[in-house]
C-alpha positions in Angstrom: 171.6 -96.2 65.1 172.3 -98.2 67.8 175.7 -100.1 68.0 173.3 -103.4 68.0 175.5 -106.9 67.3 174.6 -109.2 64.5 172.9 -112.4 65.6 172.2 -115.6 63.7 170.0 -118.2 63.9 168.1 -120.7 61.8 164.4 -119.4 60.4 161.8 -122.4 58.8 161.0 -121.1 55.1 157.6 -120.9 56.5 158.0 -118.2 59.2 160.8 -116.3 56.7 157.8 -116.5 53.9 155.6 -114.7 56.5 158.0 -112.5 57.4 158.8 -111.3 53.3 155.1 -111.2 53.4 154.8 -108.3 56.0 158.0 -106.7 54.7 156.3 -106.2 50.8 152.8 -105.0 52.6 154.0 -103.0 55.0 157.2 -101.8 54.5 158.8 -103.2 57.7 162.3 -104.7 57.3 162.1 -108.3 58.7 165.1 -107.8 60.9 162.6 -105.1 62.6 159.6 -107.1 62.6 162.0 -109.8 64.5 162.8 -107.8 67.4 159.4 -106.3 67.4 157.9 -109.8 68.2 161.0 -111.2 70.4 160.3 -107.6 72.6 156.6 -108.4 72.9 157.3 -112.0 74.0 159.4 -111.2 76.6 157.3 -108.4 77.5 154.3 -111.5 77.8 156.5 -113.3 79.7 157.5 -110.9 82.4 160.8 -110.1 81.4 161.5 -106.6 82.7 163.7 -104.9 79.7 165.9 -102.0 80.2 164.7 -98.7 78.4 166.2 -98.1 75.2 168.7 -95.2 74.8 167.2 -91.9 73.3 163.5 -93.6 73.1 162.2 -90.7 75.3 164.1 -88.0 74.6 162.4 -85.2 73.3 163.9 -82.5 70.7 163.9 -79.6 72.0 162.4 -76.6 69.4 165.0 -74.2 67.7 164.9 -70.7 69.1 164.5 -67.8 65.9 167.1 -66.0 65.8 
């Protein structure tokens, strides 16, 4: 995991009852669905973002011994 800080900000009920919506259907924490949509809005907006550590690495295969 990434050494990511802790953030707070205020949420209407509205947007957190969404949120607990897509968590129980889909099984995405909220916290992820979050940065999902703050990425895509920036993304909308021209932002140019750094790439993310490790996001495209590949693993290399084991060798048999």
């Amino acid at each position: 995991m990434s050494p990511d800080r802790i953030r707070s900000f205020r949420l209407d009920d509205t947007l957190y009852a969404g949120l607990q919506i897509l968590e129980d259907r889909d099984g995405v924490l909220k916290s992820e669905s979050i940065r999902r949509a703050i990425r895509a809005w920036l993304a909308a907006k021209g932002v140019p973002m750094p790439a993310e550590k490790g996001a495209s690495r590949r693993v290399k295969a084991r060798r048999k011994a």
